[in-house]
N, C-alpha and C positions, 0 to 999 in steps of 0.2 A: 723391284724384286721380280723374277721371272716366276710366271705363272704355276709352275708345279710345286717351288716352293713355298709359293703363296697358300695354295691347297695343302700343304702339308702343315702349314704354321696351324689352318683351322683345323688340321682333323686334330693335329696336337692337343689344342685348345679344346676339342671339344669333349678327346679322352679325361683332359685334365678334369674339368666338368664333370663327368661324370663319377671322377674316381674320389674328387674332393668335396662335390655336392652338397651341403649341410644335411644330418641325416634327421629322419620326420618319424617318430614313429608312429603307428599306424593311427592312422585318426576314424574318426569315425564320420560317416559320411552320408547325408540325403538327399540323394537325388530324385527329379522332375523332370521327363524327358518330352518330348513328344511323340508319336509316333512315326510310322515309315521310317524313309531314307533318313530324319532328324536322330532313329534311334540307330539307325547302323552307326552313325559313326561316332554316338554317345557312347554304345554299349564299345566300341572300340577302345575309346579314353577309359573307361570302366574296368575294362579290362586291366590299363595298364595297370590303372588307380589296387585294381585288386592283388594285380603280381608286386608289389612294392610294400602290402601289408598292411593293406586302409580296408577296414569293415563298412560295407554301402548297401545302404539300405532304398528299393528304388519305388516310388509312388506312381502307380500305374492306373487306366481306366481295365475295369473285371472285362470288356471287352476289346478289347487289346489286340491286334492280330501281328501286331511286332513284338511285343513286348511280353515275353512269357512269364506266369508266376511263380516259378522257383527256375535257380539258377546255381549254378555251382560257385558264380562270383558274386552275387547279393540275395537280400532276402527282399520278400516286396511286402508292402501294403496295396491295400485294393480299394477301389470304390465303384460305386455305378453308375453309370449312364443311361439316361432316360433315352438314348437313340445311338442307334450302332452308328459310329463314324464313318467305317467303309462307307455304309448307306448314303452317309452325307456326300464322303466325297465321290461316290460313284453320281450322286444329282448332278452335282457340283461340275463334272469333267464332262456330263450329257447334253447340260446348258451351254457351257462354255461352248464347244464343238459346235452345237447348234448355231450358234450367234456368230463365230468367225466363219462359218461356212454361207453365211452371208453376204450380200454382194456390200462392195465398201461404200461407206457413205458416213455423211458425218452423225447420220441418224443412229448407223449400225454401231459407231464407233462411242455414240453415247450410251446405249444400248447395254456394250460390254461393259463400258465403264459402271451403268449401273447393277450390272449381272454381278461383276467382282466385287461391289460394296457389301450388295444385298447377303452374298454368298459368306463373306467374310464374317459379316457380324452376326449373321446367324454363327456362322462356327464358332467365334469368342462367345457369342450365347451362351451355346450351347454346351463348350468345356467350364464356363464356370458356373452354370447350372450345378452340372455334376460335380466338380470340386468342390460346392458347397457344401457336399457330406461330410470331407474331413472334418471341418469347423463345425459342423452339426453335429459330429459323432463323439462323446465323451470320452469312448475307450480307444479312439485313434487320435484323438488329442493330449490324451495321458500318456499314451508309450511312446509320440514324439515327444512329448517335453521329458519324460523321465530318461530316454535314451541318449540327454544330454550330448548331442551332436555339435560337431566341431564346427561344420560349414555346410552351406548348402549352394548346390549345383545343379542348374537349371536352363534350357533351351528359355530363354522370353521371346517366343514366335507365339505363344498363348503364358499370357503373362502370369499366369493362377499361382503358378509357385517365386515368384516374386513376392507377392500377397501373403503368403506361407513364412515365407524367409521373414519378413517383416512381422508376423503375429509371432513366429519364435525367437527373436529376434538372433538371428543368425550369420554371422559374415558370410557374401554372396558371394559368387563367383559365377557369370555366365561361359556357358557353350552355345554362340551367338553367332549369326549373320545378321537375322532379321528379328523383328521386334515384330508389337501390335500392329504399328504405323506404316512398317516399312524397312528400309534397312537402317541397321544400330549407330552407324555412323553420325545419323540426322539429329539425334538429342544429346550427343556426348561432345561430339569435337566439331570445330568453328567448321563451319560447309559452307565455301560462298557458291552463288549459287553461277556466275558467270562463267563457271569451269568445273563447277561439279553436278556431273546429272545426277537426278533426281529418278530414281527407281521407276518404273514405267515410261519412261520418256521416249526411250528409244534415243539417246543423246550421245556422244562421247564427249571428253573431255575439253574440244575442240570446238568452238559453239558463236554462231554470228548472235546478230543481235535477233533475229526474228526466233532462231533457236533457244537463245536465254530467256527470250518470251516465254516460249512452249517451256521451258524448264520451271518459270515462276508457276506458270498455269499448272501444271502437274504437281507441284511444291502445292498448289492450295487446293488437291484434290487429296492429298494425304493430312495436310492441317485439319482440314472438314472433317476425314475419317477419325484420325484421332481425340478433335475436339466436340464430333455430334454424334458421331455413332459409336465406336469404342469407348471413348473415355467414360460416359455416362454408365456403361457396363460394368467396367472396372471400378469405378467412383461409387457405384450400388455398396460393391460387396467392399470395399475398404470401409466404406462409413457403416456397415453390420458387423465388421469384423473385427477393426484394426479401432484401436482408442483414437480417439481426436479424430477419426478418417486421414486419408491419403490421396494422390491421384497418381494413376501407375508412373507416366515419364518419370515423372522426381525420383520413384521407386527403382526405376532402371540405373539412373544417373548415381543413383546411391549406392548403385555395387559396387564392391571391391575390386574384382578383376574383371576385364571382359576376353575373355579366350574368344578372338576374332578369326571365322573361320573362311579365312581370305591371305592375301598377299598382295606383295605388288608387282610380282612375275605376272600374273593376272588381273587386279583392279588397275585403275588411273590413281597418279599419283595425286596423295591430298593431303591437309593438313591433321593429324592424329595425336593422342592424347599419352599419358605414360601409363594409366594403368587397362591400356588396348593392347592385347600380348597376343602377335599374328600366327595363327597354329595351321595355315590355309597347307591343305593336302596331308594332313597329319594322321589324316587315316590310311594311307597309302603305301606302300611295301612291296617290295622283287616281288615278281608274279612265284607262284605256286606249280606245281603242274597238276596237268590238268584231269580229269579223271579218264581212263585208259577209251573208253569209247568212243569222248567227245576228242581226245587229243589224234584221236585214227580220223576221223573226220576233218578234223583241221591238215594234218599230214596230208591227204589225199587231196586237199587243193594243189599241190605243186608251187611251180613258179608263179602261181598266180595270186596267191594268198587267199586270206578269209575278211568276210566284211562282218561286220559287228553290230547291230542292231537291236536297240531297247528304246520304251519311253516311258522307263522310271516306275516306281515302286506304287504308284496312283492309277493308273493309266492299264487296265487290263485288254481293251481293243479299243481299235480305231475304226468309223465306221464302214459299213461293207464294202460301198464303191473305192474310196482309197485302199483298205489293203485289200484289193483286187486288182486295184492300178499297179500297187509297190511290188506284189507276188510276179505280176508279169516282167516287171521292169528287171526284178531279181534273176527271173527264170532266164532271162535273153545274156547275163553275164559271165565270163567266164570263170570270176573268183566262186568261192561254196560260202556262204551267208548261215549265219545263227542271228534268230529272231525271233525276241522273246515277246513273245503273242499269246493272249489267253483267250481270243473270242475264237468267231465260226475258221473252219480252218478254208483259207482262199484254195476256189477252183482252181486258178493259174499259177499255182504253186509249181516250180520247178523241180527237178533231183538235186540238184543242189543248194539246196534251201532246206535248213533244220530248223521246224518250230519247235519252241522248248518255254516249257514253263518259267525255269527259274535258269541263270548262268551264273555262273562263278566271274562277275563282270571282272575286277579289279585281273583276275590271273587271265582270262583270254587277251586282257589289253596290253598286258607284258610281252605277249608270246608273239614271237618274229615274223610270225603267218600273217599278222593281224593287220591289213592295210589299211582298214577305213572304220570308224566309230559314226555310228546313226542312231541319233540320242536326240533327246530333248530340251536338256541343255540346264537339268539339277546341277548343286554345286559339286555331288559327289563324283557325278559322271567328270563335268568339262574338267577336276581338280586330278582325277583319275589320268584321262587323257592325256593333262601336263604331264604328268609324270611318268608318263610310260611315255608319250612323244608319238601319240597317233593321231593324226589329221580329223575334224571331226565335219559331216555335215547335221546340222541342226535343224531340227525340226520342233519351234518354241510353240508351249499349248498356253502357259499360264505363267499367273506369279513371275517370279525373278527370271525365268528361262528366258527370255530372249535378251535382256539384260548381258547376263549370263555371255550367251551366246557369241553379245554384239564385241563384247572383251575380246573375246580369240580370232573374232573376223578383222577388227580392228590391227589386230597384228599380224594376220595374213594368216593364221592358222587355223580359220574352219569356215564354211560358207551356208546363209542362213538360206531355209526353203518355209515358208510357212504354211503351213497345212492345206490353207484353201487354196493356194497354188499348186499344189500335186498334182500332177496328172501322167501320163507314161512319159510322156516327152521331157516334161521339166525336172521329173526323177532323173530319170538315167542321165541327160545333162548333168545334172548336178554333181550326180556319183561319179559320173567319168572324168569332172573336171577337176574333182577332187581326190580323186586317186591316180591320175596322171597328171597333173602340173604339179612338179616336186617342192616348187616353193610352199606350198602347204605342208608337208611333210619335214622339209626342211626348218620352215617357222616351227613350226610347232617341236620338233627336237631342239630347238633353242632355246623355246620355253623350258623345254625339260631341263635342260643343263642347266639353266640360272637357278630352276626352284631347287634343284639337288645341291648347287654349292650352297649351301651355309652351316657356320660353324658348329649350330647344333639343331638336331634336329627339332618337326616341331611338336611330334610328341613328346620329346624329352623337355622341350619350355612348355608345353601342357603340364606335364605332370610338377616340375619346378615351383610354376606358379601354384596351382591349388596346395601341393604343402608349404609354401610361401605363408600363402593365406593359414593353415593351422597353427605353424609353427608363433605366427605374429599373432594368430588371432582378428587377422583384419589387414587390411593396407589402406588405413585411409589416409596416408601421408602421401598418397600415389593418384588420391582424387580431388577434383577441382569443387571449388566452392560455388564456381561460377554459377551453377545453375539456382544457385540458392537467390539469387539476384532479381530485382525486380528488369523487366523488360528493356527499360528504360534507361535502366543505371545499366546493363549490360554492353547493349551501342552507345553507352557515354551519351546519349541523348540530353539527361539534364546536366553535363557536366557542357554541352554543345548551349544550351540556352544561360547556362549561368554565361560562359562567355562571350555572346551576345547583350545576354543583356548586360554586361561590366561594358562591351564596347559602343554599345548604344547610351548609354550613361555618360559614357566619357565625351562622347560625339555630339550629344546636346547638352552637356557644360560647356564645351568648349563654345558651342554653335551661340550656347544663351550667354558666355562671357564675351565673344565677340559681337553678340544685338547688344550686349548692356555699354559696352566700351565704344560703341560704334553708334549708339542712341544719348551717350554722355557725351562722346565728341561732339556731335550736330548740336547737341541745346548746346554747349558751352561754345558753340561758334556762331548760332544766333543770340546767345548776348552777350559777347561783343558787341558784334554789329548792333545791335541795341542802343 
């Protein structure tokens, strides 16, 4: 079938979808987000959830600096927090920085390792610390159960409204990359590990055998995490909260849908489950124009374009000697650069160079000016990028970003620089190499095309599935039992020694019928001889 008909059978297919739909009426709805970049692209699906006629009601911490308490698409509940989070993670990004900015070594390298533990479980701490108020609170306990909700819908990157879901007992549905452990992928569907990396690894899908090494070793720094540091966290407050107690994985495993916020235009291809529904870039949509100041700005680069620079929604500066290095390196270019910087403002700052608080990222990265994307390598950003088809250099601080990152270099479509390697020379290298060799631009618009062809989009299987979920009340004819399994029965292990031992059985009967047949012959031929 020639290619444009093909495209026309799915856009058919996808009208059809939407026009014949099954219709939901409006459910009622509790959601648990996280904060930051987790709730832009919650409060996006929220949105739609709200234009389709679903009342959502959203569970927030009182200090909140994404997540405001009234809204025109839901109403919130509130609780508190015994520590501002920014605060945490503003420690949290001053440590890190500290310790990669150290020279490498395998001390430095244990070092981080134990920095990101430490950092982590104080943070799971510390949200269910505060989430223990719900469960403490009488009158936020009655108007959830009385408001008789249909489903509840929840990031588990901090597992607390899992825990939630489970004491109301309520069909789940996640908005999911990542879990407590690591990414969602690792406790739901079979992950061998000779061809699938392991989150921190720094791996691709491509792997000798000293690499598979380094894949196990990394595989048993997240087992640790989940079985001595987080688990015992979680395991606290199931056994206060939940009858019989719980332990979260099972609790994740137990969801209904997982709305997986990926692809495979962008991850390695691997083995995956039926109820894993891929919604990856589904926050994503034609750029906007831009507001009338910033798009004079952008015009007034010419032929040359505009470069594009942020590190993410955590991340308000970077320490003084690099963006002193990056200002210089900007100032010497001839594109005009927006960069979104909230600390001291660099001396070497160029005239062509706008520092700006906040950008309109997703519409600058539509806009035809935009040559080059300088990011950090969140899922919103690289997912952003695919989709508008702008070449990205990466600059990974933490968590999943270099991951992240190593995906689109892997496909020739972004080039990594890491932080403690910046300096003016290795900057503008970087930038020139990636804004003038067009295979990176070219990659990367290829990415774009493959994530755009499909028959429906993936907000519209976002929103599908959750009234999926109301409509049935559940999907659990879509989840595996698997995990209910002891260890053992799962690798077929005792089913591996039951048939050992039948053939070790069979091997010395025979062995002991031919001693006893071969110990009858010999007496019955001394006597004869007899």
């Amino acid at each position: 079938m020639p290619l444009p008909c093909m495209r026309g059978t799915f856009v058919f297919f996808g009208l059809c979808l939407s026009f014949f739909i099954p219709h939901c009426d409006g459910g009622n709805i509790l959601v648990y987000s996280l904060d930051g970049s987790h709730w832009i692209n919650m409060k996006i699906l929220l949105e739609g959830l709200h234009a389709r006629g679903h009342n959502i009601t959203v569970i927030r911490p009182s200090v909140s600096w994404y997540i405001p308490e009234k809204s025109p698409f839901y109403s919130s509940i509130s609780f508190e927090m015994r520590k501002d989070v920014e605060d945490f993670f503003d420690e949290f990004i001053e440590n890190q920085v500290k310790v990669l900015r150290e020279e490498g070594s395998l001390l430095t390298s244990f070092k981080l390792t134990k920095e990101i533990l430490s950092m982590i479980t104080r943070g799971h701490a510390l949200w269910c610390d505060g989430f223990s108020q719900i469960f403490e609170n009488p009158q936020i306990l009655k108007r959830l159960t009385d408001s008789q909700y249909d489903l509840f819908l929840t990031d588990p990157g901090i597992a607390t409204g899992v825990v939630l879901a489970k004491y109301l007992k309520l069909p789940l549905v996640l908005n999911a990359r990542w879990i407590t452990s690591g990414e969602g992928h690792f406790v739901l569907a079979p992950s061998p590990f000779s061809y699938i990396p392991v989150p921190g690894s720094g791996l691709t899908d491509k792997m000798n055998f000293i690499q598979r090494v380094k894949n196990m070793l990394f595989y048993s720094i997240i087992w640790f995490q989940e079985k001595f540091l987080l688990g015992p966290i979680y395991d606290a407050m199931c056994e206060k909260y939940i009858e019989g107690g719980c332990d979260i994985v099972s609790l994740l495993q137990d969801a209904d849908i997982w709305l997986f916020r990926s692809d495979f235009v962008f991850d390695f291809p691997r083995p995956t489950m039926p109820n894993i529904i891929y919604i990856g870039g589904f926050q994503c949509k034609p750029a906007q124009p831009l507001p009338a100041e910033l798009e004079e700005f952008v015009q007034s680069a010419g032929e040359h374009g505009v470069i594009v620079m942020t590190l993410g929604t955590l991340v308000k500066a970077l320490p003084k000697e690099i963006a002193e290095e990056i200002a210089s390196v900007f100032a010497k270019l001839p594109q005009k650069v927006i960069w979104k910087h909230q600390g001291e403002r660099p001396s070497r700052l160029g005239n062509n160079t706008l520092i700006v608080n906040w950008m309109p990222q997703t519409d600058l990265l539509g806009h035809p000016q935009v040559k080059l994307f300088i990011a950090h390598g969140g899922t919103n950003g690289v997912q952003e990028a695919i989709y508008h088809g702008v070449p990205v250099l990466g600059i990974p601080l933490f968590f999943d970003q270099y991951d992240n990152l190593l995906r689109l270099q892997e496909r020739g479509a972004a080039k990594i620089l890491q932080l403690v390697d910046i300096n003016s020379h290795t900057f503008e290298e970087s930038i020139r190499e990636v804004l003038y060799e067009d295979s990176y631009r070219q990659n990367m618009q290829r990415l774009s095309r493959l994530h755009k062809d499909q028959p429906v989009s993936p907000m519209d299987k976002a929103i599908f599935w959750v009234e999926y979920v109301i409509r049935h009340k559940g999907a659990r004819h879509l989840r595996t039992e698997a995990y209910k399994m002891p260890w053992y029965s799962y690798y077929c292990l005792d089913v591996l020694l039951f048939f050992i031992t039948v053939m070790a059985v069979i091997v010395l009967s025979v062995l002991a019928t031919f001693k006893f047949l071969f110990c009858r012959g010999r007496k019955n031929a001394k006597s004869k001889q007899n």
